[in-house]
C-alpha positions in Angstrom: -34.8 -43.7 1.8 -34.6 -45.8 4.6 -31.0 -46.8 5.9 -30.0 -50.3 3.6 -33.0 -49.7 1.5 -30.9 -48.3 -1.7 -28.0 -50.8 -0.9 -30.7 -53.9 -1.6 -31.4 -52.4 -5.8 -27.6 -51.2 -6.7 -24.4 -52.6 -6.4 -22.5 -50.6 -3.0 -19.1 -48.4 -4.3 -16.8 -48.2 -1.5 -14.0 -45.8 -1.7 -11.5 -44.0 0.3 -11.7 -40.6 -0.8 -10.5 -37.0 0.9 -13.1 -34.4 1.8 -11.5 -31.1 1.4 -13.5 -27.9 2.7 -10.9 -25.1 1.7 -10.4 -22.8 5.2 -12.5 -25.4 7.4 -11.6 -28.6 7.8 -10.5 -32.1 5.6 -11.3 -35.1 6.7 -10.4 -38.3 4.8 -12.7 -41.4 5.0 -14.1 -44.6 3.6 -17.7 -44.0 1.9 -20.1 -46.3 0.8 -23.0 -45.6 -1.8 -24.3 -46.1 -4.9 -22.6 -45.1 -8.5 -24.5 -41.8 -10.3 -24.0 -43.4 -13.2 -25.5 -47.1 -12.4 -29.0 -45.0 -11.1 -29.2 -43.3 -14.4 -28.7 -46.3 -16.3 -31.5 -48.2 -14.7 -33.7 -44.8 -14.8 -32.8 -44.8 -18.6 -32.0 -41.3 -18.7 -30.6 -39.4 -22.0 -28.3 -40.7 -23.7 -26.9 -37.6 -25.3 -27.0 -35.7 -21.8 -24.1 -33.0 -21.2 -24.8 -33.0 -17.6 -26.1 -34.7 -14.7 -27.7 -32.4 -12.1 -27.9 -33.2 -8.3 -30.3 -31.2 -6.2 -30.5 -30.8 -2.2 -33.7 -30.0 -0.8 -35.4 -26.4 -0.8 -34.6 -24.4 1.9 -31.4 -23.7 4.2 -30.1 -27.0 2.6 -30.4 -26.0 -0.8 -27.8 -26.6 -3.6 -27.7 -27.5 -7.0 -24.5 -28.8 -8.5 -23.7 -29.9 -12.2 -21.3 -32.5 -13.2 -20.1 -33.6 -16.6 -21.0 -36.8 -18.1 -17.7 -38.5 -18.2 -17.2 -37.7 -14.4 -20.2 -39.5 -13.9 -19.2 -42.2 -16.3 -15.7 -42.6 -14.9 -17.6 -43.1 -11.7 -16.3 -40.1 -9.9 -19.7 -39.6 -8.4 -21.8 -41.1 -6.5 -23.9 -41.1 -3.3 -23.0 -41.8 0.0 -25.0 -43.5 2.7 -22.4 -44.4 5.1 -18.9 -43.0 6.1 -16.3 -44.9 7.8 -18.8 -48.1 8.1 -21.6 -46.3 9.9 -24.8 -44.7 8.5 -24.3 -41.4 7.0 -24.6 -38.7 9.7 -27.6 -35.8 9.6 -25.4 -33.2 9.5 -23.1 -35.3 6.7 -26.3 -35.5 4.6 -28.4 -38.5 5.4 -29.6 -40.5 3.8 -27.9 -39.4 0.6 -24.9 -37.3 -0.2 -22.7 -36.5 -3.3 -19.2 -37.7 -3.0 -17.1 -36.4 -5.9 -13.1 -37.2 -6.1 -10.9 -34.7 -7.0 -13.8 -31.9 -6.5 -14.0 -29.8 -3.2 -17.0 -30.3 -0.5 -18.1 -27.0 -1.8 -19.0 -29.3 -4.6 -20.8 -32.3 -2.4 -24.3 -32.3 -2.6 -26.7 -33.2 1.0 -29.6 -34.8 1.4 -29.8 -35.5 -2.3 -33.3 -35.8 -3.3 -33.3 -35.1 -7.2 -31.0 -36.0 -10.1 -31.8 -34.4 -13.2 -29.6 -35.5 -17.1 -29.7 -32.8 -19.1 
């Protein structure tokens, strides 16, 4: 993904949302992306999925995190590209990360490469 590439198919979500890392650190920012649920609909995945699946890449950066549909649907997710009107950072996840209100950064998928419906 190259940096404004994504932002030229879907529509940007831009949301002010705390990033809580229990013991570590918080930090609360703006962060712009695109809505989980507007790249499933155009990807025409199930309709009768119980849950969408993010996937960081094999390796030291793997993780694999479900969410339920309606989170998805209520737009609670989506993927980040920027924070706090800059390109999303390296060690933030670039070019794609999982920003999920009201879930902990434990939660927050990097480098998102792979989103499964299932």
């Amino acid at each position: 993904v190259r940096p404004g590439g994504i932002s030229r198919v879907f529509a940007a979500v831009e949301e002010n949302v705390l990033l809580i890392c229990p013991g570590v650190f918080t930090i609360h920012a703006r962060w712009k992306g695109v809505a989980v649920r507007e790249i499933l609909e155009i990807a025409r995945a199930r309709a009768d999925a119980a849950t969408i699946t993010l996937h960081g890449p094999p390796g030291a950066y793997e993780k694999v995190e479900g969410f339920q549909t309606d989170e998805v649907a209520a737009g609670r997710v989506f993927l980040a590209y920027a924070v706090n009107g800059r390109t999303l950072p390296g060690k933030h996840g670039f070019p794609l990360r999982a920003v999920a209100r009201d879930r902990f950064g434990s939660d927050w998928v990097k480098y998102v490469y792979k989103i499964e419906a299932r």
